[in-house]
C-alpha positions in Angstrom: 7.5 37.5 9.6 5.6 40.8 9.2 2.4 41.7 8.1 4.1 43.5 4.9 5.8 40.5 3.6 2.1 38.3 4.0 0.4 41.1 2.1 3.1 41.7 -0.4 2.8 37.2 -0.8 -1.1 37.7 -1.9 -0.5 40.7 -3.8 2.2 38.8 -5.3 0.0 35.7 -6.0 -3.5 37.8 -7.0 -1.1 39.9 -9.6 1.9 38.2 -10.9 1.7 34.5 -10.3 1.4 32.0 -13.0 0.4 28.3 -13.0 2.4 26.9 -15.8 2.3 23.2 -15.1 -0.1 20.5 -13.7 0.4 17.7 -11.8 3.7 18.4 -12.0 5.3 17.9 -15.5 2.5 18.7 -18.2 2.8 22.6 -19.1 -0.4 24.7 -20.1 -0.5 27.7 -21.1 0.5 30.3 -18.4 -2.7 31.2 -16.4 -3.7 33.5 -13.3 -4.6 31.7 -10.1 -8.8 32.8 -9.9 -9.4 34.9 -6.5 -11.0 31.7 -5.0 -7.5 29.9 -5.1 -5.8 32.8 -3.3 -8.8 33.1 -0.8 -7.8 29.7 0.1 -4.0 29.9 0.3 -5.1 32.6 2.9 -7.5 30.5 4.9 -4.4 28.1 4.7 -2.0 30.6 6.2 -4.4 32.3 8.6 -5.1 28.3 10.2 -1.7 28.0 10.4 -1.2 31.2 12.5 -3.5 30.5 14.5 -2.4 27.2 15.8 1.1 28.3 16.2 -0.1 31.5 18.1 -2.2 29.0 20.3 0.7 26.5 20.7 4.4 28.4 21.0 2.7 31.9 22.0 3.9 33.8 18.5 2.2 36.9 17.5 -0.2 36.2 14.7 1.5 38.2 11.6 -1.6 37.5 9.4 -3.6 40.9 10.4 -4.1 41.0 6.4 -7.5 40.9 5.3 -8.8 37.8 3.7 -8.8 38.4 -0.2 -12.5 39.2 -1.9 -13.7 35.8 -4.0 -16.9 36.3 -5.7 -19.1 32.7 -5.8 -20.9 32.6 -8.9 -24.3 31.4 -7.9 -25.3 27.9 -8.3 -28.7 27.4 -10.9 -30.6 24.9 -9.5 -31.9 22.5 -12.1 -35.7 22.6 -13.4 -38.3 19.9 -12.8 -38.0 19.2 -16.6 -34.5 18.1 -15.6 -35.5 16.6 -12.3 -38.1 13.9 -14.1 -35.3 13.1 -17.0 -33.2 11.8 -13.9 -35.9 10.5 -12.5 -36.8 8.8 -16.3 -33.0 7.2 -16.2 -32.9 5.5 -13.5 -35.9 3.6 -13.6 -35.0 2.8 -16.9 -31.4 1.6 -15.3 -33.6 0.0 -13.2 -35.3 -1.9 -15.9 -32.9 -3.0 -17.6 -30.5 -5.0 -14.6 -31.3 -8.7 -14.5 
């Protein structure tokens, strides 16, 4: 395996692949994978490597770099939100026998 045919794969993934089914048998529409998906088929392939490099001495083809995923920041939740939690469970409280 080279290093063409692994970047080719993720090109091929990032670009052209479709999910068209899930779990199996229930089609949606036709949808790209997002970046993060193909960021982790990568970190997939790249643990792979490196056990078998480790193991049976192969040459690691996987010199590709990882694929950019952009996170989109988590917004942490207000104290207004914080005390309506707080509000519901001692009302779930209250109202167990």
């Amino acid at each position: 395996m080279s290093a063409k045919i692994l970047e080719d794969f993720f090109q091929f993934l990032h670009k052209e692949f479709r999910i068209t089914h899930v779990c199996g048998i229930t089609p949606i529409t036709p949808r790209k994978l997002s970046p993060k998906t193909v960021k982790n088929a990568w970190g997939s392939l790249s643990v792979f490597w490196r056990w078998t490099t480790r193991e049976f001495n192969i040459e690691n083809p996987l010199r590709v770099q990882p694929p950019k995923a952009h996170t989109k920041p988590i917004s942490p939740i207000t104290v207004e939100e914080v005390e309506k939690l707080l509000k519901a469970c001692e009302f779930a409280q209250e109202r167990e026998p």
